[in-house]
py3Dmol code that shows the C-alpha trace and the ligand (Angstrom):
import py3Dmol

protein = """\
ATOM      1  CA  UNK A   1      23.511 115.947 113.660  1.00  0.00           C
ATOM      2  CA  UNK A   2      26.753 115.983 115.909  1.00  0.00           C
ATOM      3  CA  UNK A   3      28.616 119.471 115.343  1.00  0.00           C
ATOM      4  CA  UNK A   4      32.051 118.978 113.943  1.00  0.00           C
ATOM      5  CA  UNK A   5      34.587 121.856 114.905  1.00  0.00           C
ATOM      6  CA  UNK A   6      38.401 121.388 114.609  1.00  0.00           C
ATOM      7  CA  UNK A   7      39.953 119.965 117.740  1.00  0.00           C
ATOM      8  CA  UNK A   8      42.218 122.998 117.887  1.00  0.00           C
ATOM      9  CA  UNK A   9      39.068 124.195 120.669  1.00  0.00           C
ATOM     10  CA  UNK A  10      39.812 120.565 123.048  1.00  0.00           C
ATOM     11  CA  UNK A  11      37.777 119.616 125.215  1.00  0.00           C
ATOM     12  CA  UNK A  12      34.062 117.944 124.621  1.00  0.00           C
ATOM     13  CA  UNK A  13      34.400 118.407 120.696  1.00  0.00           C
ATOM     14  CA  UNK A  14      37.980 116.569 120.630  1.00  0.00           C
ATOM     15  CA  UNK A  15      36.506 113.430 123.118  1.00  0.00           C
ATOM     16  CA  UNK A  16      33.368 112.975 120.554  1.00  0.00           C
ATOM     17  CA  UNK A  17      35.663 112.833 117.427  1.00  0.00           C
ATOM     18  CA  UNK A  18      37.869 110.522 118.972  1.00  0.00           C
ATOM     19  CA  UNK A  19      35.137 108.236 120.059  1.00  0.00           C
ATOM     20  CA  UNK A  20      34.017 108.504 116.370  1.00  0.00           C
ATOM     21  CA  UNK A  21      37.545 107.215 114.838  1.00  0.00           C
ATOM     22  CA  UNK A  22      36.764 104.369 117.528  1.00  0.00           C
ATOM     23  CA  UNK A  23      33.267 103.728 116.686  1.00  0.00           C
ATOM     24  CA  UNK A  24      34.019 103.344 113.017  1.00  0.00           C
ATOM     25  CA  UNK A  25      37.804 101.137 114.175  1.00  0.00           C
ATOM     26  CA  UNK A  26      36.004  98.622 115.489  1.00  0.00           C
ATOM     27  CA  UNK A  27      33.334  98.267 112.836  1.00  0.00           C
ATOM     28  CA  UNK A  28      35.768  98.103 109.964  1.00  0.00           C
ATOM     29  CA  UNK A  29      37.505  95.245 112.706  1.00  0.00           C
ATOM     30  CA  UNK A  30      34.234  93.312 112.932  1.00  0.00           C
ATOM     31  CA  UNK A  31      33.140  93.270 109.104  1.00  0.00           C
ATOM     32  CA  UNK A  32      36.627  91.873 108.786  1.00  0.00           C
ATOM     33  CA  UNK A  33      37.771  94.744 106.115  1.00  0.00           C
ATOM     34  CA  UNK A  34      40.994  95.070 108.239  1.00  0.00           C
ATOM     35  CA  UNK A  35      43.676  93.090 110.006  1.00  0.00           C
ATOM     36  CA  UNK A  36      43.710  92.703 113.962  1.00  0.00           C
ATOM     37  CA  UNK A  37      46.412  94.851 114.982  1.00  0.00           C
ATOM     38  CA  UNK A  38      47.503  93.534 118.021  1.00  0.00           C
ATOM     39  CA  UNK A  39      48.183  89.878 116.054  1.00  0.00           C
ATOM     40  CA  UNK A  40      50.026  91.973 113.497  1.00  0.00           C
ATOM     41  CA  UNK A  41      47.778  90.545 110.933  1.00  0.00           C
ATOM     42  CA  UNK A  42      47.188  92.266 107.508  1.00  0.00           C
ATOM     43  CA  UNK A  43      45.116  92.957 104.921  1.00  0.00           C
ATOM     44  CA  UNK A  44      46.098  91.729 100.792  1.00  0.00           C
ATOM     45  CA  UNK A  45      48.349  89.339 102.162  1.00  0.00           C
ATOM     46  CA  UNK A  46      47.913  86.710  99.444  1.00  0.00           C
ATOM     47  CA  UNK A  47      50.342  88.265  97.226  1.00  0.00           C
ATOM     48  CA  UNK A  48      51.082  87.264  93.650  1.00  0.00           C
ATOM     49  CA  UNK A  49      54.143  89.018  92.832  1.00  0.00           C
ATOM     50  CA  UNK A  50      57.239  89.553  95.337  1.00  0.00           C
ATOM     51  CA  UNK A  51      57.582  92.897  96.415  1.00  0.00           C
ATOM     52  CA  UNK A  52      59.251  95.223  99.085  1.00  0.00           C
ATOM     53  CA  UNK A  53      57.567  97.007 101.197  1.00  0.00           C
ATOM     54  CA  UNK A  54      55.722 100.064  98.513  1.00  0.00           C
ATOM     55  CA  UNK A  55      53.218 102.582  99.805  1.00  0.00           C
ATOM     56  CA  UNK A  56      51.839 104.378  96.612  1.00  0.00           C
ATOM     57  CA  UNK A  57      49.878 107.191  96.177  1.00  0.00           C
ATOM     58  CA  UNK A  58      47.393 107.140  93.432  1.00  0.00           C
ATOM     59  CA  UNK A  59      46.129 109.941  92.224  1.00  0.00           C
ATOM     60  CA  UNK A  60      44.009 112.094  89.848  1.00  0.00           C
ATOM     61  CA  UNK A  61      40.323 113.665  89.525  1.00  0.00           C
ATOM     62  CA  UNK A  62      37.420 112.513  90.691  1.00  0.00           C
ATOM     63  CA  UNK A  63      36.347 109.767  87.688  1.00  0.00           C
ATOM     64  CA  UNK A  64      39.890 109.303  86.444  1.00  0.00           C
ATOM     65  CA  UNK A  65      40.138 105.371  87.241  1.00  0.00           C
ATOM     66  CA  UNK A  66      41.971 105.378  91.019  1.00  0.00           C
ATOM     67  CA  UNK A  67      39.572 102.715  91.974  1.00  0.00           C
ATOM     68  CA  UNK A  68      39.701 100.821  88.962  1.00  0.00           C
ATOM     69  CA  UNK A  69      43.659 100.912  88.712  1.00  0.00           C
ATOM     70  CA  UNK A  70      43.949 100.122  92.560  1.00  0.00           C
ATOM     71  CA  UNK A  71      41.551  96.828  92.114  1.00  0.00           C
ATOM     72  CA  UNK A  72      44.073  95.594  89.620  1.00  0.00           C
ATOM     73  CA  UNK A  73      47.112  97.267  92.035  1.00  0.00           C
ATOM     74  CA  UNK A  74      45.995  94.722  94.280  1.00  0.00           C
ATOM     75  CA  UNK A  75      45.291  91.648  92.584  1.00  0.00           C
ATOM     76  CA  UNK A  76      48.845  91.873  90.819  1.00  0.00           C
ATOM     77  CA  UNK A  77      50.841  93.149  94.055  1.00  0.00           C
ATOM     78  CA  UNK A  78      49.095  91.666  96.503  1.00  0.00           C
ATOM     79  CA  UNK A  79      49.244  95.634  97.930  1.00  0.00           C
ATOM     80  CA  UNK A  80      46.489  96.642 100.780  1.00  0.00           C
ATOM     81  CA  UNK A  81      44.001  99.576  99.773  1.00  0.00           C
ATOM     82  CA  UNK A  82      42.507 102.361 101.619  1.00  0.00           C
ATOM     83  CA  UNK A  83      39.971 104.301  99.585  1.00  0.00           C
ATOM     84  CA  UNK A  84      39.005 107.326 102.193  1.00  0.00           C
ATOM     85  CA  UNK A  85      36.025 107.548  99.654  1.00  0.00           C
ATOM     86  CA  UNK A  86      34.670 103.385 100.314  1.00  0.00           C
ATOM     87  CA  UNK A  87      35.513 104.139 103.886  1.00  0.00           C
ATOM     88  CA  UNK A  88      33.125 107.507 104.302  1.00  0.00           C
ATOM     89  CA  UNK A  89      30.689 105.775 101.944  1.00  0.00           C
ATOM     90  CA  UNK A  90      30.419 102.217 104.069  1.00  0.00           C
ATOM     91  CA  UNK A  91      29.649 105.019 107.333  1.00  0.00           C
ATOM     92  CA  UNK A  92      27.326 106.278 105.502  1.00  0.00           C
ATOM     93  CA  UNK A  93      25.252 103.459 104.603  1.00  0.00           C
ATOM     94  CA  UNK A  94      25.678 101.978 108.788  1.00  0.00           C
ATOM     95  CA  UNK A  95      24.091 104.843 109.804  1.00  0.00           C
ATOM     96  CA  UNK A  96      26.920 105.938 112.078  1.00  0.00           C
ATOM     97  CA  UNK A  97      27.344 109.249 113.865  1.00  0.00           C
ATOM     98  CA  UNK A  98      30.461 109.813 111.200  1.00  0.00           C
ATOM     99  CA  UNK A  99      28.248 108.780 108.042  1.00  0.00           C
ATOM    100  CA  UNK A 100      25.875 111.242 109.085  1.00  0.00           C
ATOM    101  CA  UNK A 101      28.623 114.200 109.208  1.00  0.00           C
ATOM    102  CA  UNK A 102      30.330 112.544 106.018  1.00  0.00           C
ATOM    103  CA  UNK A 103      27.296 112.528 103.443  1.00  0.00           C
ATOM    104  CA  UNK A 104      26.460 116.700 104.688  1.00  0.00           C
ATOM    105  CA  UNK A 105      29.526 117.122 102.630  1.00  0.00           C
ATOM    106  CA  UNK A 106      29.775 114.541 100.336  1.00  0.00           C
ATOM    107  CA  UNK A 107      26.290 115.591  99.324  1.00  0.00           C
ATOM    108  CA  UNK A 108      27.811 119.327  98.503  1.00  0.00           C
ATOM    109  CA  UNK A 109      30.986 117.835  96.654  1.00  0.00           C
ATOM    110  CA  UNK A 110      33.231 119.337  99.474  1.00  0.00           C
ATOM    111  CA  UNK A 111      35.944 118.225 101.141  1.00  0.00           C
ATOM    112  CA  UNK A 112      35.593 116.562 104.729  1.00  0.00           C
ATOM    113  CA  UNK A 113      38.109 118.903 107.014  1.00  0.00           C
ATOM    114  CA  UNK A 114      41.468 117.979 106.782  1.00  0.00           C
ATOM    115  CA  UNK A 115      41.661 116.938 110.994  1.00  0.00           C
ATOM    116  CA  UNK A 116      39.114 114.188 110.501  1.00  0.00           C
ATOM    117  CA  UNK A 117      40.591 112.626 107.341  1.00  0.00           C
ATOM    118  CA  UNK A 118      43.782 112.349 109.183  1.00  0.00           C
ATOM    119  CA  UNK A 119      42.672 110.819 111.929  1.00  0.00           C
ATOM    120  CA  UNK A 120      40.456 108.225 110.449  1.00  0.00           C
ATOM    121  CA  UNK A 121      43.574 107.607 107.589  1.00  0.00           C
ATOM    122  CA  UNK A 122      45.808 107.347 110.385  1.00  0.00           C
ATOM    123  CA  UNK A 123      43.660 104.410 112.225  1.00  0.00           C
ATOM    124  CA  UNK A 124      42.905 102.299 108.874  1.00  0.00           C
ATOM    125  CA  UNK A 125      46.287 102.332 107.984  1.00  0.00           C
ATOM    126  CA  UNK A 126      47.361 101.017 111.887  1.00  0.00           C
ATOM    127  CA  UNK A 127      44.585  98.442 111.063  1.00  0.00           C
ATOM    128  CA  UNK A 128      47.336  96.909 108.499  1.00  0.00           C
ATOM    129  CA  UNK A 129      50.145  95.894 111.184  1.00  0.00           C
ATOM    130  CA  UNK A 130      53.619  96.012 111.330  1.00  0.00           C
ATOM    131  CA  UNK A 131      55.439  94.963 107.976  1.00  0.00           C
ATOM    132  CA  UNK A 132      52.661  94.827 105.510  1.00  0.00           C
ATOM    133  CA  UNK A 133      53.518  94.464 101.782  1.00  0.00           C
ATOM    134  CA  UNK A 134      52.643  98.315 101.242  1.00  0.00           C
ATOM    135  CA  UNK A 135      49.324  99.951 101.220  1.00  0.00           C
ATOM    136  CA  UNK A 136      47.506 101.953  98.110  1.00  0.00           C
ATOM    137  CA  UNK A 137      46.579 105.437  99.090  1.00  0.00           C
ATOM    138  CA  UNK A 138      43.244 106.447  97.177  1.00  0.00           C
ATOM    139  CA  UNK A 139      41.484 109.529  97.656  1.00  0.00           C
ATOM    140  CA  UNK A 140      44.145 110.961 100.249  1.00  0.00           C
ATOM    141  CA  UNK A 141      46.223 113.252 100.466  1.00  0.00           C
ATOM    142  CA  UNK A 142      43.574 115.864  98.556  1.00  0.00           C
ATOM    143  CA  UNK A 143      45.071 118.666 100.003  1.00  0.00           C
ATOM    144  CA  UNK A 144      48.568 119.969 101.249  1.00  0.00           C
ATOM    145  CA  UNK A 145      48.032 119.493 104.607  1.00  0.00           C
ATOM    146  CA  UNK A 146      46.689 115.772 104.252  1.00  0.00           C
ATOM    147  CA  UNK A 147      50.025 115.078 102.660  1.00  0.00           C
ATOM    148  CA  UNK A 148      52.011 116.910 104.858  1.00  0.00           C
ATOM    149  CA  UNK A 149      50.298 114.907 107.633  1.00  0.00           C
ATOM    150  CA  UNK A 150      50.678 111.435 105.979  1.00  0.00           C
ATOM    151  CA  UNK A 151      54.565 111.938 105.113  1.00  0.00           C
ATOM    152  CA  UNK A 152      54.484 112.637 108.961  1.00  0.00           C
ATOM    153  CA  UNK A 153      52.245 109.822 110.120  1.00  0.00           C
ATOM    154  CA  UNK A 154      54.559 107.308 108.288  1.00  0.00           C
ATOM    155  CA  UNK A 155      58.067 108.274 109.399  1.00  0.00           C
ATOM    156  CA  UNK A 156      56.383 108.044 112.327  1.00  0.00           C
ATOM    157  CA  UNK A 157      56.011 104.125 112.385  1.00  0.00           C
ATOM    158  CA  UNK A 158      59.101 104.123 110.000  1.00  0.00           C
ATOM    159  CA  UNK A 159      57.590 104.182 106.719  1.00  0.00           C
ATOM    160  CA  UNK A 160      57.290 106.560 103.559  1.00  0.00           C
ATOM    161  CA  UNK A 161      55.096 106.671 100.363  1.00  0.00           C
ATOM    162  CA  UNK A 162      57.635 105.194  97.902  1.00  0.00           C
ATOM    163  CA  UNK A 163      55.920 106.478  94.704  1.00  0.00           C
ATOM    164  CA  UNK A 164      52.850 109.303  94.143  1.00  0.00           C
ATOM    165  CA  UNK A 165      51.323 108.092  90.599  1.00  0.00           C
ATOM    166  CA  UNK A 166      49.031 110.370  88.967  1.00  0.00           C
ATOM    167  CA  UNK A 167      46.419 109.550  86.747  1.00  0.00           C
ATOM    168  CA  UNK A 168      46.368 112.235  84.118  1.00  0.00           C
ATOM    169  CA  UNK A 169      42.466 112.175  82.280  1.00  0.00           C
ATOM    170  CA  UNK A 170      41.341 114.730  79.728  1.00  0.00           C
ATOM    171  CA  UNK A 171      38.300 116.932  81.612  1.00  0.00           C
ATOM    172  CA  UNK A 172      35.889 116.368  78.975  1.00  0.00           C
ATOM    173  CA  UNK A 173      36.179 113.185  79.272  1.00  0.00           C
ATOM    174  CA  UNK A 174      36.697 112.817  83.270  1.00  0.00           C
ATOM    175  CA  UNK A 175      32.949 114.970  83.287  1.00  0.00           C
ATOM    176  CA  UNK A 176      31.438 111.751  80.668  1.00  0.00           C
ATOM    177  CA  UNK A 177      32.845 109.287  82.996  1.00  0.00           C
ATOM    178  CA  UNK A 178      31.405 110.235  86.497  1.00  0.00           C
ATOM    179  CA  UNK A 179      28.181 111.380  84.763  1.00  0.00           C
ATOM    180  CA  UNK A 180      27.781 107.289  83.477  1.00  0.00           C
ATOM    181  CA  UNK A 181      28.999 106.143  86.728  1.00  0.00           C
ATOM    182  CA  UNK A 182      25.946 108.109  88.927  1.00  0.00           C
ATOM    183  CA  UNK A 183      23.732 106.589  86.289  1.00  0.00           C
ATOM    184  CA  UNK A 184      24.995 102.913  86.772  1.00  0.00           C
ATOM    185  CA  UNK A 185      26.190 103.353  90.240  1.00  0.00           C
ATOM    186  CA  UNK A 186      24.073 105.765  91.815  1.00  0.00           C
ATOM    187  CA  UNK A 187      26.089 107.715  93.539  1.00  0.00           C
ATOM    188  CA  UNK A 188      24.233 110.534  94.752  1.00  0.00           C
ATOM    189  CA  UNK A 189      27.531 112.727  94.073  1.00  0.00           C
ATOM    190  CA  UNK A 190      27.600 111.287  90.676  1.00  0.00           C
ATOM    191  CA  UNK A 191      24.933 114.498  89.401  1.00  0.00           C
ATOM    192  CA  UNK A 192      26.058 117.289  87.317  1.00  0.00           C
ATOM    193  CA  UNK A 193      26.105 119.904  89.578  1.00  0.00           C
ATOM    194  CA  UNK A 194      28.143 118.157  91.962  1.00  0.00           C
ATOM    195  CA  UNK A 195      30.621 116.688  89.405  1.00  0.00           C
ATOM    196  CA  UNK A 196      31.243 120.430  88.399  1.00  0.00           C
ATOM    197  CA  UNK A 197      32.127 121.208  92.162  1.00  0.00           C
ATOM    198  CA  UNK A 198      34.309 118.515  93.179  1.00  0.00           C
ATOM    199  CA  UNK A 199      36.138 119.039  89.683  1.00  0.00           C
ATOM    200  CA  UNK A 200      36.527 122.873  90.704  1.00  0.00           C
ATOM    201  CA  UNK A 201      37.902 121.521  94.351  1.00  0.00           C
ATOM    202  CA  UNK A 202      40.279 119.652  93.128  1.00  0.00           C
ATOM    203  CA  UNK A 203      41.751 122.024  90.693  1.00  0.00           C
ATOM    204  CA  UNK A 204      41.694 124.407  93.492  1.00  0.00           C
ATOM    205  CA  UNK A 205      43.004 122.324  96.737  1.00  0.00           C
ATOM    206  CA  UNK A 206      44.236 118.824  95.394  1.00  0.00           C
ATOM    207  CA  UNK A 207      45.852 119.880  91.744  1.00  0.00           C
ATOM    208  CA  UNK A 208      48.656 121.477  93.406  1.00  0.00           C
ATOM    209  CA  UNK A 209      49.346 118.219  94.633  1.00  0.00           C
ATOM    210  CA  UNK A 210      51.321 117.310  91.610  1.00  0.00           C
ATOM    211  CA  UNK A 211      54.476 120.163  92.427  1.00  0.00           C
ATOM    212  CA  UNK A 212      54.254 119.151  96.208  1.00  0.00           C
ATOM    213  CA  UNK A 213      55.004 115.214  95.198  1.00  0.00           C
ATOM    214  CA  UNK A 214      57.601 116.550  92.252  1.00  0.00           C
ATOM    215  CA  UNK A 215      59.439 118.419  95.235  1.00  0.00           C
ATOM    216  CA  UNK A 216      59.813 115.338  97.290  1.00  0.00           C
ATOM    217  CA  UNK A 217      60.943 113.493  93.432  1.00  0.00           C
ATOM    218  CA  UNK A 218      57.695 110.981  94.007  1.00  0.00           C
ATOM    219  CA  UNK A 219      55.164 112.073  91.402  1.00  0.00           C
ATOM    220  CA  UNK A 220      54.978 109.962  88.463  1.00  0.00           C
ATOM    221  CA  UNK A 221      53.203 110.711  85.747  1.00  0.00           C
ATOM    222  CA  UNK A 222      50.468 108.051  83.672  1.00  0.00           C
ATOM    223  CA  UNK A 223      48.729 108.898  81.116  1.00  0.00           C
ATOM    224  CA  UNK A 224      44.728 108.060  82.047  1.00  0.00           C
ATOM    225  CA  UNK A 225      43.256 107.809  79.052  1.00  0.00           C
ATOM    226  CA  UNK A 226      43.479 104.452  76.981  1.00  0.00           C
ATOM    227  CA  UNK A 227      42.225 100.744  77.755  1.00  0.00           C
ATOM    228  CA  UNK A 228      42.342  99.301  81.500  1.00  0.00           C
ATOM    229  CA  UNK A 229      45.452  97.307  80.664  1.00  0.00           C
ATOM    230  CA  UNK A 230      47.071 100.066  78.978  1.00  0.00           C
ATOM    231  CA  UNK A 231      46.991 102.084  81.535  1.00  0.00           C
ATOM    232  CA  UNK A 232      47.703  99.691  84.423  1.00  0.00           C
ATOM    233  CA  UNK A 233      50.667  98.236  82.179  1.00  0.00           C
ATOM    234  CA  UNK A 234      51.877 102.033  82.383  1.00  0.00           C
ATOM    235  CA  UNK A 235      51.191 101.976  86.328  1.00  0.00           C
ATOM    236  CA  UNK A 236      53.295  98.452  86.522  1.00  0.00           C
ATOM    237  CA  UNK A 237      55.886  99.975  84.872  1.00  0.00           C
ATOM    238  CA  UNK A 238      56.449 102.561  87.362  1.00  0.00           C
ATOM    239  CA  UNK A 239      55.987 100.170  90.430  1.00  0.00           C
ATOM    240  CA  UNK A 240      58.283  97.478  88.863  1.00  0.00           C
ATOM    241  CA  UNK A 241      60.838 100.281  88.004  1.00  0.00           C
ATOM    242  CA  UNK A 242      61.069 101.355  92.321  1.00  0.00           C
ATOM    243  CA  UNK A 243      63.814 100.109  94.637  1.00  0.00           C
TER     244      UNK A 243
END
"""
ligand_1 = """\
23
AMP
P 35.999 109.618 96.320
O 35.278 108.323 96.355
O 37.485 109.477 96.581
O 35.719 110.407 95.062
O 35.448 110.504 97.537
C 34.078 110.892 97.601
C 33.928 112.081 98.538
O 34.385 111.722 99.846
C 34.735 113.310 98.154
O 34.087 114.116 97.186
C 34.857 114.011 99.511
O 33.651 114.655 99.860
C 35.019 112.836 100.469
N 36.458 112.498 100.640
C 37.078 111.337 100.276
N 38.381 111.379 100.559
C 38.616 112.589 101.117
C 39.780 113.253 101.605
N 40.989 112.683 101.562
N 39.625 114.511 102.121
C 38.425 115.108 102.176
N 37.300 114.559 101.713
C 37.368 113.298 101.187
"""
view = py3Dmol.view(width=600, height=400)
view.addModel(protein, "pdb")
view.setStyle({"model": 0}, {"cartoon": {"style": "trace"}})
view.addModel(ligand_1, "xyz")
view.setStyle({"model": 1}, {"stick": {}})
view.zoomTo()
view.show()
């Protein structure tokens, strides 16, 4: 397996993670998972309900419904989607050079380094265009630096997250969840011991999150626990209620 290091040391390492990112660009291009960016074409762009421009943030523990809530996100707002999880996870099952490195964490319930998610957020999201209807965050930022990076990456093309929503789920029953999902799913970081891990990481690294987005007065609060529509009514409710 390919050695990652942090592209602080340039040179060889930086060259073979950029011609990863460029690998996996034009393989999300060719299964047709994003828009062409040179025709400014986008992804979602059947929208149902009229919208300005909203990037949102949805967040919460692993097993606390971001997927879930962003499948109906979508349907209702006609919003674009970029689950950093689907993206590692559809690398991983190509085979690619990137897969590879992704599942030797994934496996562990750690955290791919914060460099590598930026980069590979910062080309899906290009894959949208120029004056998409807004794109759901899922799965990033996980840790300060990964939001620190996105606020950046956006005001770079002129945009900004316009709400962070987290999904707020009892542990108990977050643990219940994710253990049924490996079961029906088969996730292979759906087991036990690596549920208990990636709940400690994200207490540790993505939990302090929450005061980050209340500083910039983005975080909204939802309470997680309930039916599907109960909780995406709750989610509409904040969406519907931003400039
Ligand atoms: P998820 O599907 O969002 O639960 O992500 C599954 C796994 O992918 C996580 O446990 C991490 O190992 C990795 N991963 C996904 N998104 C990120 C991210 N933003 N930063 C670091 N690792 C990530």
């Amino acid at each position: 397996m390919r050695e990652y290091k942090l592209p602080h040391k340039l040179g060889e390492v930086e060259t073979q993670k950029t011609d990863l990112i460029t690998d996996m660009w034009y393989e999300l291009k060719k299964t047709g998972k994003q828009g062409d960016k040179e025709k400014g074409e986008r992804v979602g762009d059947n929208q149902q309900k009229q919208i300005k421009m909203k990037n949102i943030v949805i967040f919460g523990a692993p097993g606390s419904g971001k997927g879930t809530q962003s499948e109906l996100m979508i349907k209702h707002y006609g919003l674009g989607h970029i689950s950093t999880g689907d993206v590692l996870r559809s690398e991983i099952k190509k085979g690619t050079e990137l897969g590879k490195l992704a599942a030797s964490y994934i496996d562990g319930g750690n955290l791919i380094p914060d460099e590598l998610m930026i980069s590979i957020l910062a080309n899906v999201y290009d894959g949208y265009g120029r004056g998409h209807k807004g794109v759901i965050f899922d799965g990033f930022p996980r840790t300060i630096p990964q939001a620190e990076a996105l606020k950046k990456m956006l005001e770079e093309r002129g945009d900004k997250v316009a709400a962070m929503i987290e999904l707020d789920v009892p542990e108990e029953e977050l643990m219940q969840r994710l253990i049924k999902r490996g079961e029906e799913s088969g996730r292979a970081d759906d087991n036990e011991e690596t549920i208990k891990k990636r709940l400690k990481i994200y207490h540790s690294q993505t939990q302090p999150l929450i005061e980050w987005y209340k500083k910039e007065g983005l975080h909204h609060h939802v309470n997680g626990h309930g039916t599907l529509e109960e909780i995406f009514s709750n989610i509409k409710r904040v969406i519907d209620s931003l400039g």
